[in-house]
C-alpha positions as CSV (number, residue, x, y, z in Angstrom):
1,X,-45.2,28.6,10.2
2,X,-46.5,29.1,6.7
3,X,-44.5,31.5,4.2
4,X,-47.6,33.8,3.0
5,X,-48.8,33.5,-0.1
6,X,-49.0,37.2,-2.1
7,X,-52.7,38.1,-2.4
8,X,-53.6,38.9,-5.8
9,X,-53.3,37.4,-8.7
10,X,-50.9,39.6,-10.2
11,X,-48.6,39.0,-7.0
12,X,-48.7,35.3,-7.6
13,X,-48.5,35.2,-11.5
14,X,-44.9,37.7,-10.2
15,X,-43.8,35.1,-7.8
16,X,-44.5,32.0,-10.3
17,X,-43.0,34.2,-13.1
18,X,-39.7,35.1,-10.7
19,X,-39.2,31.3,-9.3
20,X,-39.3,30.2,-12.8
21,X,-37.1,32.6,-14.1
22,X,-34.4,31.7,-11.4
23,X,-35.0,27.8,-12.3
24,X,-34.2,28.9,-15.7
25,X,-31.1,30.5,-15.2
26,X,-30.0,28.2,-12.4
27,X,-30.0,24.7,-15.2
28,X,-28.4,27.4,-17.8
29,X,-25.6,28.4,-15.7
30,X,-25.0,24.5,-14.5
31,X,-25.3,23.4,-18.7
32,X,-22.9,26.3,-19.7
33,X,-20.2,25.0,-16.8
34,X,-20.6,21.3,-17.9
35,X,-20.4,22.2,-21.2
36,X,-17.2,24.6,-20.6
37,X,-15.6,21.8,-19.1
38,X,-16.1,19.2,-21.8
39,X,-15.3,21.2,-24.7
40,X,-12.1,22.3,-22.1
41,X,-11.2,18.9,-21.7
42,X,-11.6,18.1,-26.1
43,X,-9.3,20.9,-26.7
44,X,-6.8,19.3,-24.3
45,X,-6.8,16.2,-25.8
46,X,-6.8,17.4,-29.6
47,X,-3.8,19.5,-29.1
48,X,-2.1,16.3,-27.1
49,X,-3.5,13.8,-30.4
50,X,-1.8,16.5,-32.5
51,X,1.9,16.7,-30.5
52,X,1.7,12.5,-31.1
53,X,1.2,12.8,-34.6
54,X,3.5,14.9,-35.2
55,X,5.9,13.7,-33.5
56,X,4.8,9.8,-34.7
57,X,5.7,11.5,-38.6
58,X,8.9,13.0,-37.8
59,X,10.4,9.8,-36.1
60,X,8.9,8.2,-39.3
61,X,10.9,10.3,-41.6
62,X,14.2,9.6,-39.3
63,X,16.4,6.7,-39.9
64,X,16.0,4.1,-37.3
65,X,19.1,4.1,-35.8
66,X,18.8,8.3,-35.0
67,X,15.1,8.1,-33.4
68,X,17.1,7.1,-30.3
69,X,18.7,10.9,-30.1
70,X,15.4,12.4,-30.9
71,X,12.8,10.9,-29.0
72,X,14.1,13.0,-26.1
73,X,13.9,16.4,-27.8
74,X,10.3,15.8,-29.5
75,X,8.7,15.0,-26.0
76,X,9.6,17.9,-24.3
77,X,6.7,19.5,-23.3
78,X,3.9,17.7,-22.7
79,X,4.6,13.6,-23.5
80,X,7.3,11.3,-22.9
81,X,8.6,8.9,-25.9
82,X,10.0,5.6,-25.7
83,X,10.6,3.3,-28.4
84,X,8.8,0.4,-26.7
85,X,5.8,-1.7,-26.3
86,X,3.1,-1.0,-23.4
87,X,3.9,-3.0,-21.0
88,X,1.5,-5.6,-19.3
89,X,0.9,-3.1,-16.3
90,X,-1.1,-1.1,-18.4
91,X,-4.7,-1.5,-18.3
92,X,-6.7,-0.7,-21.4
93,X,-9.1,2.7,-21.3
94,X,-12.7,2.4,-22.7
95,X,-13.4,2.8,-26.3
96,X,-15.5,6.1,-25.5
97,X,-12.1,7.4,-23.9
98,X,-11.9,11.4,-25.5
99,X,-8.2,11.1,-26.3
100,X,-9.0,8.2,-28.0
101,X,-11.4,9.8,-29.9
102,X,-8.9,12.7,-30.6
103,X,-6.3,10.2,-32.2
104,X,-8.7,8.5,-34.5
105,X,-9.3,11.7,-35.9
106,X,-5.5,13.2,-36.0
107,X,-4.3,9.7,-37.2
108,X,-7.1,7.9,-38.9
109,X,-4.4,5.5,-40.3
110,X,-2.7,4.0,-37.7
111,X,-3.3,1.6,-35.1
112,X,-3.6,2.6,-31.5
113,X,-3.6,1.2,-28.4
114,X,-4.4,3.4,-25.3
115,X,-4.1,2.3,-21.9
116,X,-3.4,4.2,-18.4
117,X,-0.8,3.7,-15.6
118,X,-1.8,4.0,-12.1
119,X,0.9,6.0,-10.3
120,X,0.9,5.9,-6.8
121,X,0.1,9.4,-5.3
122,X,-1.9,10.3,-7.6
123,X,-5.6,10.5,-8.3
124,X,-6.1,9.9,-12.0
125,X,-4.0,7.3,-14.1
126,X,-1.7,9.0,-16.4
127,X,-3.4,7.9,-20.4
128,X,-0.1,5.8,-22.4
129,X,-1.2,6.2,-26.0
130,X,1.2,2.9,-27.9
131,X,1.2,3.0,-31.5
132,X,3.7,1.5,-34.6
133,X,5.4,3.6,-36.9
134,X,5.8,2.5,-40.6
135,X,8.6,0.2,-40.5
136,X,6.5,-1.7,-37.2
137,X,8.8,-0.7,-34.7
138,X,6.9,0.6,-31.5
139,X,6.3,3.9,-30.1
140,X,4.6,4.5,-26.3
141,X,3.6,8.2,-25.3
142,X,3.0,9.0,-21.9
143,X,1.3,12.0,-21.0
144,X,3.3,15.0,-18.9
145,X,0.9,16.7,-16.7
146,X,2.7,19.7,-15.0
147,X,-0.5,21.4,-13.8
148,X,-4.3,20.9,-13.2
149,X,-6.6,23.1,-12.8
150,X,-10.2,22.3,-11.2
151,X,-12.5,25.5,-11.3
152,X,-10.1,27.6,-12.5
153,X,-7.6,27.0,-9.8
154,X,-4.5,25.4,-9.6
155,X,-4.4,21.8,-7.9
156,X,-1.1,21.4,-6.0
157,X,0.3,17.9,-7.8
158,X,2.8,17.4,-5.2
159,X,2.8,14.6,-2.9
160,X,5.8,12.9,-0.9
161,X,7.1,10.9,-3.7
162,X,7.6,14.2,-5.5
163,X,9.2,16.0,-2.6
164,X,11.8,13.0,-1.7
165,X,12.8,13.1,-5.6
166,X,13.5,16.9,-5.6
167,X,15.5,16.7,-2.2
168,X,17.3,13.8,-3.0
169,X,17.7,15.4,-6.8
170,X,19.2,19.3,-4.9
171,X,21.4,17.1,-3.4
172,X,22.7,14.8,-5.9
173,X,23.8,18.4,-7.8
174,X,25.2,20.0,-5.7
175,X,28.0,17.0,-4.9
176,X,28.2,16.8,-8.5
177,X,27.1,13.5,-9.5
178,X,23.9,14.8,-11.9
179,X,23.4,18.1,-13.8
180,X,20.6,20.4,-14.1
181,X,18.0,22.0,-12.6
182,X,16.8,21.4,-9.1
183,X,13.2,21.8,-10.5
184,X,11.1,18.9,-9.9
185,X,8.9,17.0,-13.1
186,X,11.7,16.4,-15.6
């Protein structure tokens, strides 16, 4: 069965105009999403090049033998900071890599190296951004994801590695053996 086709002109030039219109709007809406989720994803990774070089100048401005007790307090929130090369593990990102990108232009003067570490359980590798800070010793920054968010909604990050640590971590507590919270990520 054939849909009909209007009559008159002006019917058809309507239905033309209409299916055209809905096209239009169709590729806009799809361009505006993409594009949300790019310039989502570059603000992201600017504000995690910016943490790094910050963090990079104040363990340059510390003596070498305090950087130890600091590293833990300046990767609090979203990295992790070790005074260490990558290790061989690691496999090297591409050179197109956005936080790459991001760190060339927060730290134009330094060398960086950024690989990624496959964890197991999850489905992206986690980006391990290695630099050296002024006197040559090394500095490796892994990121901290907490949450993800696909759509607007929250992706549960949880997986059976990650409920086995937090059991085992309630546990270990409550006899007394670590401190802290029972709260799982840290």
């Amino acid at each position: 069965m054939r849909l009909p086709w209007p009559r008159s002109l002006f019917a058809r030039m309507m239905l033309i105009w209409l299916v055209g219109i809905a096209v239009v709007l169709a590729v806009s809406f799809m361009l505006f999403v993409g594009e949300r989720e790019r310039v989502g994803r570059a603000a992201l990774f600017e504000g995690i090049a910016q943490e790094i070089a910050a963090a990079a100048d104040v363990l340059d401005k510390l003596p070498a033998d305090e950087r130890v007790r600091w590293i833990d307090e300046l990767g609090r929130r979203r990295l992790r900071l070790s005074l260490r090369p990558p290790g061989d593990h690691l496999r090297r990102l591409p050179q197109d890599h956005a936080l790459r990108g991001a760190l060339r232009q927060t730290m134009p003067e330094r060398a960086i190296v950024l690989c990624a570490h496959a964890r197991e359980g999850r489905r992206h590798p986690v980006p391990v951004a290695s630099l050296r800070l002024t006197d040559g010793s090394p500095l490796q920054v892994t990121t901290n994801v907490l949450a993800a968010f696909i759509q607007g909604r929250e992706i549960d990050l949880r997986n059976k590695q990650t409920a086995l640590r937090d059991k085992y971590r309630e546990k270990y507590r409550q006899l007394g053996i670590i401190e802290g919270e029972s709260e799982g990520g840290r």
